[in-house]
C-alpha positions in Angstrom: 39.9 51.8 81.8 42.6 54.4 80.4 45.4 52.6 82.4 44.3 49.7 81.5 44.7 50.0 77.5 48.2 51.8 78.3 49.0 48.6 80.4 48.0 46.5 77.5 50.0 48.9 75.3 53.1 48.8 77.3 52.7 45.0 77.3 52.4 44.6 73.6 55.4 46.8 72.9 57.7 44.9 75.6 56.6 41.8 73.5 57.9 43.1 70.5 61.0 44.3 72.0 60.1 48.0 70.8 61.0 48.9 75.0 63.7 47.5 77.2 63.6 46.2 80.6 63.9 49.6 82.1 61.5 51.5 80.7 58.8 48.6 80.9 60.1 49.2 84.6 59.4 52.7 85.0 56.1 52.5 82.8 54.6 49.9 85.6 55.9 51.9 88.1 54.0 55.4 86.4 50.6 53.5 86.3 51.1 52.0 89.7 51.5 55.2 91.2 48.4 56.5 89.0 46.6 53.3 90.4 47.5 54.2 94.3 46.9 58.2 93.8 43.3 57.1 92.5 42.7 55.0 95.4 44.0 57.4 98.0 41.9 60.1 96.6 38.6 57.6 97.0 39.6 57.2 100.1 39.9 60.6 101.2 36.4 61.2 99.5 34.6 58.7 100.9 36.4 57.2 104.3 35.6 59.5 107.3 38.9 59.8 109.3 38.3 59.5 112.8 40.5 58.3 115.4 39.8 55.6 117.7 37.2 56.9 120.5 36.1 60.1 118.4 33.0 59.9 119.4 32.8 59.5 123.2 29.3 59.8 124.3 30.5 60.3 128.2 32.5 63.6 126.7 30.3 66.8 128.3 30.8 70.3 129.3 32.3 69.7 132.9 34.6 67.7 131.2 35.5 70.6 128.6 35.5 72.8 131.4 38.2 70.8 133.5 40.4 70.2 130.8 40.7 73.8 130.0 41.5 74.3 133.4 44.3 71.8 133.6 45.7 73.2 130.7 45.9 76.9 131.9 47.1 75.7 135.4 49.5 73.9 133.2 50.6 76.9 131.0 51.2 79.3 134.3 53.3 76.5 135.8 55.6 76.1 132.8 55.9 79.9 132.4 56.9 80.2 136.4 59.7 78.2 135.3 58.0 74.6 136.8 58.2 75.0 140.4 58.2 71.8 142.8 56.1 73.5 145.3 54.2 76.5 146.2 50.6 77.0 145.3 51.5 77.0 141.5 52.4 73.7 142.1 49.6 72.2 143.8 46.7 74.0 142.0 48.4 72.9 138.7 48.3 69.2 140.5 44.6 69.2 141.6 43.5 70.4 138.3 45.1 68.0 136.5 43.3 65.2 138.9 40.2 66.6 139.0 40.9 66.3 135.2 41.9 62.5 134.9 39.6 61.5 137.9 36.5 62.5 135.6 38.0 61.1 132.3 37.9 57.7 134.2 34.8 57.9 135.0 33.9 58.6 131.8 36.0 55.4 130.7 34.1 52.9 133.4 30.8 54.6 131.9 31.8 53.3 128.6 32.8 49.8 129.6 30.0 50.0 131.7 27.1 50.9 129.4 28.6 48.2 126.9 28.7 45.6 129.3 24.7 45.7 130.2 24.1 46.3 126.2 26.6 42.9 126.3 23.8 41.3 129.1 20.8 42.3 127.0 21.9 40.8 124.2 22.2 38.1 125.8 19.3 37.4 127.6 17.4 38.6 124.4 19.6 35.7 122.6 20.2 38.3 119.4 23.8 36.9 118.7 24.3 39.4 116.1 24.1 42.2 118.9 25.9 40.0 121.3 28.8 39.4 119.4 29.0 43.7 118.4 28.9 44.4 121.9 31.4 41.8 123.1 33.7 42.9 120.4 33.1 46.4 121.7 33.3 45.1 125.8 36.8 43.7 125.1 38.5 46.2 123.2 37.3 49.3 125.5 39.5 46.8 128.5 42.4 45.9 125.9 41.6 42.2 126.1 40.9 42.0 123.0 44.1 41.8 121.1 43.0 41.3 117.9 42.1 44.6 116.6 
């Protein structure tokens, strides 16, 4: 409401010629930077921030386990000056695949587990759900290009 009566303020004195072009300029600009602040600060409040695939339900302690792994078999081959062979080499290799293997299976899980909620639907006929878990289906394979 306050920027709204110092908008209609601002308004009524440009009428009047009691400001120039300019300043009305950098008064619009003032409450439209109040205007975004507010907004932003809403958002902040109230929009959780997550990015896309946050919550992966496939996500367990193996998989916590390998990653660590990969990521000290990593840290030892980039302090050893990233040799191209030697058992650095390959441990830091098949850690790293044991890794990605499992994060794909976690993937196919995913696309998986969507696909017979896709079926259900389906056969049940509920179009709401249908339509959710298609929409879900098709982004997880980046078909659908729309999102």
């Amino acid at each position: 409401m306050y920027t709204l009566h110092k908008l209609d303020g601002i308004i009524f004195s440009y009428v009047n010629k009691q400001i120039t072009d300019n300043e009305i300029g950098s008064y619009i600009d003032c409450i439209y930077d109040n205007i975004v602040c507010v907004m932003s600060e809403c958002a902040s409040a109230v929009v959780p921030r997550t990015c896309k695939g946050f919550y992966k339900f496939w996500w367990d302690e193996e998989l916590s386990l390998l990653k660590e792994a990969a990521e000290h078999a990593n840290n030892i081959w980039r302090a050893t000056g990233k040799p191209k062979q030697g058992q650095i080499f390959i441990n830091g290799q098949q850690t790293r695949l044991q890794y990605r293997m499992k994060i794909r299976e976690g993937h196919k899980l995913q696309i998986h587990t969507y696909t017979n909620d896709l079926h259900d639907a389906l056969i049940k006929k509920n179009s709401t759900t249908f339509w959710k878990c298609g929409s879900r289906s098709l982004d997880q394979t980046g078909i659908n290009a729309s999102k």
